[in-house]
C-alpha positions as CSV (number, residue, x, y, z in Angstrom):
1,X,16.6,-30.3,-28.9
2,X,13.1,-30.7,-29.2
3,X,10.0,-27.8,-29.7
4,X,8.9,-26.9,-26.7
5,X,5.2,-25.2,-26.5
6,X,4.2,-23.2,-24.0
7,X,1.4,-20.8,-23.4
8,X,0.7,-17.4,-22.5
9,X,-2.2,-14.8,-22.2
10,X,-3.1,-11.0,-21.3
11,X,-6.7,-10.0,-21.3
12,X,-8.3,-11.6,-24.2
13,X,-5.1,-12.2,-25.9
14,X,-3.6,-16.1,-26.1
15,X,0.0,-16.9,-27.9
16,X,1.1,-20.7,-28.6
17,X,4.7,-20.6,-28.5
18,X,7.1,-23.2,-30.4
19,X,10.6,-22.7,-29.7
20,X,13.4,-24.7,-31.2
21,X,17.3,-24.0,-31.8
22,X,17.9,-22.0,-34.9
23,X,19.4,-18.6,-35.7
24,X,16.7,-16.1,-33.8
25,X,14.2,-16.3,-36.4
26,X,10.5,-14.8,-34.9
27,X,7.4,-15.9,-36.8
28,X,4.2,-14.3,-35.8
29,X,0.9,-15.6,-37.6
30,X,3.5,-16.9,-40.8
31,X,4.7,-13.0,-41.0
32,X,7.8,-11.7,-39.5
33,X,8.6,-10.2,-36.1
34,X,8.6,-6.4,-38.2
35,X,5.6,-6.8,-40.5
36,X,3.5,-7.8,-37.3
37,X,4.4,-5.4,-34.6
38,X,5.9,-2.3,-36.6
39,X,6.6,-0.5,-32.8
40,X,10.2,-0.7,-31.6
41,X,8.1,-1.0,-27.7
42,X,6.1,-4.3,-29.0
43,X,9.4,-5.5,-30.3
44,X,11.4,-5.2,-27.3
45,X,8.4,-6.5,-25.1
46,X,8.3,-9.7,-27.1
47,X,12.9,-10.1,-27.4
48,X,12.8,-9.1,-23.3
49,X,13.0,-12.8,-22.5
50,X,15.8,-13.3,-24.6
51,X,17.8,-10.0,-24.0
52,X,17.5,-10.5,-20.0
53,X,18.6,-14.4,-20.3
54,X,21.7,-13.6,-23.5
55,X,20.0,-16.1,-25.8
56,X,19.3,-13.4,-28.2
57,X,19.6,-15.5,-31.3
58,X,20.1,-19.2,-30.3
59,X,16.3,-19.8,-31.1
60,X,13.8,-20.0,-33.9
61,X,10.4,-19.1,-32.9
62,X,6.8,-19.5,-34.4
63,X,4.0,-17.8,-32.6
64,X,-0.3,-18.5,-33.4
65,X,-1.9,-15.6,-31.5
66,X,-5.2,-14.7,-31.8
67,X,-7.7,-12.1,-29.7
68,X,-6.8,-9.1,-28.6
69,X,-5.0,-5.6,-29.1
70,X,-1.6,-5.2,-30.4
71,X,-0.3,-4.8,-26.9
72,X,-1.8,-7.5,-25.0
73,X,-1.0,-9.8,-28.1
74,X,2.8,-8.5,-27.3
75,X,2.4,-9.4,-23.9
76,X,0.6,-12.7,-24.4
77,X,3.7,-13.7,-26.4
78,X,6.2,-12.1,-23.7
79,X,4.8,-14.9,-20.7
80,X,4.5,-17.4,-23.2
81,X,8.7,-16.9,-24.0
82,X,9.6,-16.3,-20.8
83,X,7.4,-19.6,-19.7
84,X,10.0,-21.6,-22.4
85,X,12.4,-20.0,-20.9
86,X,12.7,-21.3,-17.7
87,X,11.8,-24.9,-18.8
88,X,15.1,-24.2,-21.2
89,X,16.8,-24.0,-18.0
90,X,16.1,-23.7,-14.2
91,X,18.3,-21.1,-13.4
92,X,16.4,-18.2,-15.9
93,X,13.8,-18.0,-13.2
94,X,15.9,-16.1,-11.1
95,X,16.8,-13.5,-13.6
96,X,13.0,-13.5,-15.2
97,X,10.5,-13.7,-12.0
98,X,11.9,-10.6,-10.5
99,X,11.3,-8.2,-13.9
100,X,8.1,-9.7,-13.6
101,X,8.3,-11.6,-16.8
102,X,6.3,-15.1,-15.0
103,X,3.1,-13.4,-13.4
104,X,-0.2,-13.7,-15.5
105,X,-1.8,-10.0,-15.4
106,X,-5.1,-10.6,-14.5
107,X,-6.4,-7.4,-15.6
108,X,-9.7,-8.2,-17.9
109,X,-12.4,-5.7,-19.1
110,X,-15.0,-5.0,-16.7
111,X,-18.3,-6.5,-18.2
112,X,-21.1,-4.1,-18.9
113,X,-24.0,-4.7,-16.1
114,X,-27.7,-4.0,-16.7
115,X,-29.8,-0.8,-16.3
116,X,-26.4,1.3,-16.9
117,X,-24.9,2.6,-19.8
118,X,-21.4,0.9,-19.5
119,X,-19.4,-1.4,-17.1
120,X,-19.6,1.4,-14.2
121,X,-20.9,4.7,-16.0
122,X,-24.6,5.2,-15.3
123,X,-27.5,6.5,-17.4
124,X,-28.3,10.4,-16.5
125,X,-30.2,10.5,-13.4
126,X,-32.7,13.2,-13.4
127,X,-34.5,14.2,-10.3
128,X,-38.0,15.7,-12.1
């Protein structure tokens, strides 16, 4: 088996994902799966694709992600697995789109417009 890269992002967060057959090894930025996210919740966002298909440790993985918050990194990675995934094999689509695993959250920040003091919160209006 080759690598197989795939992609994922959340908010300003974007994962590179190489996949190969090994023994469940999870590089993130050259550090390990632990040292990078410490939180058992970030850990189990990022093994979800691999619990919910039972491929928990048929695969090596090294991860470059970059931008972001700790969670939407997690998350980035989390579409960019399940997205291998289903290339792996056809029939983890049906088991992975309906925990929601595929869809792209396109939830951004709200940019900050002129003449107010953040994205929607205005300056104090005062009437004299």
């Amino acid at each position: 088996m080759e690598i197989i890269h795939k992609i994922g992002r959340r908010k300003t967060a974007v994962a590179r994902v190489y996949l190969s057959e090994g023994t469940g090894n999870i590089t993130i930025n050259s550090r390990d799966l632990n040292d990078y996210f410490p939180t058992a919740t970030l850990q189990y966002k990022i093994k979800q694709a691999f619990t919910l298909t039972d491929t928990v440790d048929n695969y090596d993985v090294k991860v470059n992600v970059f931008g972001g918050g700790s969670t939407g990194q997690a998350e980035a990675i989390r579409l960019a697995l399940a997205r291998v995934m289903c290339e792996i094999d056809a029939e983890n689509r049906l088991t992975l789109k309906p925990e929601g695993l595929l869809t792209r959250d396109p939830r951004m920040v709200e940019r900050k417009k002129f003449g107010q003091k953040k994205a929607r919160k205005k300056f104090q209006f005062s009437k004299r």
